[in-house]
C-alpha positions in Angstrom: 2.8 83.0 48.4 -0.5 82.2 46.5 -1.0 78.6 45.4 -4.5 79.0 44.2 -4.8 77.9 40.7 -6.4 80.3 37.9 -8.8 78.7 35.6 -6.1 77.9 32.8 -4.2 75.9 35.4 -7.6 74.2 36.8 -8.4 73.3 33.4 -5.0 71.3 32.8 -5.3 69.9 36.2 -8.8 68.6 34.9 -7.2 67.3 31.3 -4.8 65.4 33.1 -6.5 63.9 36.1 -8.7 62.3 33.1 -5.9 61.2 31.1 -4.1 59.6 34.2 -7.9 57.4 35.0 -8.3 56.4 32.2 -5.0 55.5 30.9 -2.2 55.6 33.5 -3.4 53.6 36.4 -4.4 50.8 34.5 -1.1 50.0 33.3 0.4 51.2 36.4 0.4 48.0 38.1 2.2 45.9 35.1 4.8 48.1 34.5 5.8 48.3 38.0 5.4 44.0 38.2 7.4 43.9 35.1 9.9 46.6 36.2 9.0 47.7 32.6 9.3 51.2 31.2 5.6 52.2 30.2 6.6 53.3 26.1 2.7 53.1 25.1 1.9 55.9 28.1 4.9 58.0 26.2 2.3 59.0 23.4 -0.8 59.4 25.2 1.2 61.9 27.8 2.6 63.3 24.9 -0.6 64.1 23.0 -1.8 65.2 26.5 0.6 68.1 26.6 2.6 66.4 29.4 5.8 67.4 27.9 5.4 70.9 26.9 4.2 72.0 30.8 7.2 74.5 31.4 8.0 75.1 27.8 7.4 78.6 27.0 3.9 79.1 24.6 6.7 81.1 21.9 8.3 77.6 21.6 5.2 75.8 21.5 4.7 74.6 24.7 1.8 75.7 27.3 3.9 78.1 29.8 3.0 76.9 33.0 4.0 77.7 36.1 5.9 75.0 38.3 2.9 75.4 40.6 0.9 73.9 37.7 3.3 71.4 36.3 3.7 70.1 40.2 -0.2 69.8 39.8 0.0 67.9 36.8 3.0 65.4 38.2 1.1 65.0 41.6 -2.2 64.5 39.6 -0.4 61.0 37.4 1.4 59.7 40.8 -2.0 59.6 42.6 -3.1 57.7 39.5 0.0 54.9 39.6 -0.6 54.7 43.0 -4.4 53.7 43.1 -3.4 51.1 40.2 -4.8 48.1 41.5 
Protein backbone atom coordinates (compact mmCIF):
# COMPACT_ATOMS: atom_id res chain seq x y z
CA UNK A 1 0.00 0.00 0.00
CA UNK A 2 1.41 3.45 -1.05
CA UNK A 3 1.35 6.19 1.56
CA UNK A 4 3.29 8.70 -0.29
CA UNK A 5 1.40 11.86 -0.57
CA UNK A 6 0.71 13.57 -4.15
CA UNK A 7 1.22 17.17 -4.35
CA UNK A 8 -2.59 18.18 -3.63
CA UNK A 9 -2.30 16.17 -0.34
CA UNK A 10 1.40 17.77 0.42
CA UNK A 11 -0.09 21.07 -0.12
CA UNK A 12 -2.93 20.61 2.61
CA UNK A 13 -0.46 19.09 4.84
CA UNK A 14 1.56 22.38 4.32
CA UNK A 15 -1.89 24.71 4.93
CA UNK A 16 -2.37 23.07 8.02
CA UNK A 17 0.92 22.61 9.68
CA UNK A 18 0.87 26.56 9.32
CA UNK A 19 -2.49 27.05 10.64
CA UNK A 20 -1.83 24.64 13.65
CA UNK A 21 1.84 27.10 14.60
CA UNK A 22 0.40 29.74 14.40
CA UNK A 23 -2.87 29.32 15.94
CA UNK A 24 -3.45 25.98 17.63
CA UNK A 25 -0.48 25.51 19.93
CA UNK A 26 -0.76 28.67 21.41
CA UNK A 27 -3.96 28.19 22.89
CA UNK A 28 -3.25 24.55 23.39
CA UNK A 29 -1.92 24.91 26.72
CA UNK A 30 -5.07 27.03 28.24
CA UNK A 31 -7.59 25.08 27.00
CA UNK A 32 -6.18 22.02 28.33
CA UNK A 33 -5.43 24.01 32.01
CA UNK A 34 -8.86 25.19 31.79
CA UNK A 35 -10.38 21.83 30.67
CA UNK A 36 -12.07 24.35 28.26
CA UNK A 37 -13.41 23.52 24.84
CA UNK A 38 -11.28 25.75 22.33
CA UNK A 39 -14.68 27.58 20.41
CA UNK A 40 -12.31 30.41 18.88
CA UNK A 41 -10.05 27.47 17.07
CA UNK A 42 -13.70 26.21 15.69
CA UNK A 43 -13.58 29.16 13.03
CA UNK A 44 -10.03 29.34 12.20
CA UNK A 45 -10.12 25.28 11.45
CA UNK A 46 -13.17 25.90 9.85
CA UNK A 47 -11.97 28.54 7.35
CA UNK A 48 -8.93 26.19 7.13
CA UNK A 49 -10.92 23.53 5.46
CA UNK A 50 -10.56 21.24 8.51
CA UNK A 51 -14.02 20.15 8.32
CA UNK A 52 -14.65 19.46 4.78
CA UNK A 53 -11.34 16.88 4.57
CA UNK A 54 -13.43 13.67 3.64
CA UNK A 55 -16.46 15.48 2.22
CA UNK A 56 -16.75 14.73 -1.27
CA UNK A 57 -15.63 18.05 -3.74
CA UNK A 58 -19.61 17.54 -5.42
CA UNK A 59 -20.74 18.54 -1.82
CA UNK A 60 -18.27 21.03 -1.38
CA UNK A 61 -15.78 19.64 0.58
CA UNK A 62 -11.95 18.85 -0.59
CA UNK A 63 -12.23 14.89 -1.24
CA UNK A 64 -9.47 13.64 0.60
CA UNK A 65 -8.28 10.53 1.23
CA UNK A 66 -8.13 9.27 4.96
CA UNK A 67 -4.39 9.03 4.30
CA UNK A 68 -4.63 12.79 3.93
CA UNK A 69 -7.12 13.67 6.59
CA UNK A 70 -4.88 11.35 9.03
CA UNK A 71 -2.14 13.86 7.87
CA UNK A 72 -3.98 16.70 8.62
CA UNK A 73 -5.21 15.33 12.34
CA UNK A 74 -1.58 14.09 13.07
CA UNK A 75 -0.27 17.54 11.72
CA UNK A 76 -2.73 19.76 14.79
CA UNK A 77 -1.86 16.97 17.65
CA UNK A 78 1.85 17.54 17.14
CA UNK A 79 0.86 21.23 17.45
CA UNK A 80 -1.22 20.87 20.99
CA UNK A 81 1.41 18.77 22.06
CA UNK A 82 4.48 21.21 21.66
CA UNK A 83 2.09 23.96 23.33
CA UNK A 84 4.26 25.24 25.92
Amino acid sequence: MDFELDKRQQELREKFRSVAASTVAEHARRHDKDASVPTEMMEVLHKAGLFKLCAPVELGGNGSSFVSTQQQLAVDSKATRAAP
